[in-house]
Short mmCIF file of the C-alpha atoms (twelve columns), coordinates in Angstrom:
data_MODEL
# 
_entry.id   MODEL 
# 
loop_
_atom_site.group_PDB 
_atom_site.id 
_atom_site.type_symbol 
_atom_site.label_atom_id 
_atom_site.label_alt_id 
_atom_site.label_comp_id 
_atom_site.label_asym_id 
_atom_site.label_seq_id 
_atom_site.Cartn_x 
_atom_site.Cartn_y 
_atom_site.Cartn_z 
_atom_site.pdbx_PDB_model_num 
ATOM 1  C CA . UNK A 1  -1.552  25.301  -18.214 1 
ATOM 2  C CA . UNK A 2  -0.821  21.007  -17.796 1 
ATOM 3  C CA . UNK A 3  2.147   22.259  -20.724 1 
ATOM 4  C CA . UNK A 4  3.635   24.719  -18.453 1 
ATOM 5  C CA . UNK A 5  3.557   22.459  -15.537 1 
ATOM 6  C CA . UNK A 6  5.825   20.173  -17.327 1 
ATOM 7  C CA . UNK A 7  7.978   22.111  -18.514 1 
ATOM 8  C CA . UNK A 8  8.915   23.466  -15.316 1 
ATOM 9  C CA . UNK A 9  10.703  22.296  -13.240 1 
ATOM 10 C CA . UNK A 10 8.495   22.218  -9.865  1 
ATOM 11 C CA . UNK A 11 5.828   20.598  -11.903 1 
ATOM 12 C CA . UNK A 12 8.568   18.106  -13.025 1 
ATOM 13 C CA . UNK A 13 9.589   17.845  -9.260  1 
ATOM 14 C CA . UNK A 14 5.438   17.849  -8.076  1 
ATOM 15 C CA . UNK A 15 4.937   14.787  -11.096 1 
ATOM 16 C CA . UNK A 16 7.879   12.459  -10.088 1 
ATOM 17 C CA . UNK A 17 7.076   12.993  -6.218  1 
ATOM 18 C CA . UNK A 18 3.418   11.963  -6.803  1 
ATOM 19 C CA . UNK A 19 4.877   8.592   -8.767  1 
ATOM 20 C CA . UNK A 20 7.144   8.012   -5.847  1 
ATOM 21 C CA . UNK A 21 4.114   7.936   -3.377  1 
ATOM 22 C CA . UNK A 22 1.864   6.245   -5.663  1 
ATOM 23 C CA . UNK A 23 4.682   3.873   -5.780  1 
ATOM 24 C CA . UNK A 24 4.938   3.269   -2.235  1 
ATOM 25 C CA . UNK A 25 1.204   3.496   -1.771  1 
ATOM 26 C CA . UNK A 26 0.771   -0.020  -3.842  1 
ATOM 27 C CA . UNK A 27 4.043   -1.551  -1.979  1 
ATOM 28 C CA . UNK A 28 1.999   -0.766  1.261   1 
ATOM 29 C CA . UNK A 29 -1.278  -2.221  0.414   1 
ATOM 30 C CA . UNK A 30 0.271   -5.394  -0.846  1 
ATOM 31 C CA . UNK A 31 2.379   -5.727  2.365   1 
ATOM 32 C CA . UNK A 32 -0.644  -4.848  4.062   1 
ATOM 33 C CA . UNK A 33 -3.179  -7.899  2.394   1 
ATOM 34 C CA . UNK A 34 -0.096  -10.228 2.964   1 
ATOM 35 C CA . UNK A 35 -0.555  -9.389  6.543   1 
ATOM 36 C CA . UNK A 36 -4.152  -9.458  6.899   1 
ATOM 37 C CA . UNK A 37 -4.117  -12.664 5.354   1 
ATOM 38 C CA . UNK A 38 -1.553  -14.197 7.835   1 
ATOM 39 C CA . UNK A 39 -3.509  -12.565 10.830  1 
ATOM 40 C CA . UNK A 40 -7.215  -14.061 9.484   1 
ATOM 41 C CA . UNK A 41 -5.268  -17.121 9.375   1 
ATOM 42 C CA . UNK A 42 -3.826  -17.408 12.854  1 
ATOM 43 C CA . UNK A 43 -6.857  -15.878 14.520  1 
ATOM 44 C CA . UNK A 44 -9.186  -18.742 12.480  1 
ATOM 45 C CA . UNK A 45 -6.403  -21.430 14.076  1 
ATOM 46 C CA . UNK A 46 -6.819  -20.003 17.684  1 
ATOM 47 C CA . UNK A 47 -10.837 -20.319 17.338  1 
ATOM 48 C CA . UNK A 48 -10.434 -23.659 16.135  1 
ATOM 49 C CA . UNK A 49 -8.389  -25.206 18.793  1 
ATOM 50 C CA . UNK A 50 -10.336 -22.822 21.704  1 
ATOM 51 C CA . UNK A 51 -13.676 -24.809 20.596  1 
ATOM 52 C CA . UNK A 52 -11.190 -27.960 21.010  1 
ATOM 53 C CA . UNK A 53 -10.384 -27.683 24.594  1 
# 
């Protein structure tokens, strides 16, 4: 059955879809840590300098 799928065409079409989301899945989650780590950063500066005034 996994044979037939890649020799056909729609299971060639079904395969290189699913590595073009995986793809973009991992861009996402690295853009997304990149964020979260510039957000935990400016949220720890506004804490700091609230307990300052």
């Amino acid at each position: 059955m996994i044979r037939k799928l890649l020799r056909s065409r729609k299971g060639a079409t079904a395969i290189e879809y699913g590595l073009i989301a995986a793809l973009i899945a991992v861009a996402a989650i690295a853009a997304m840590q990149g964020l979260g780590n510039q957000l935990t950063t400016t949220f720890s500066n506004v804490t700091a300098n609230m307990k300052a005034s």
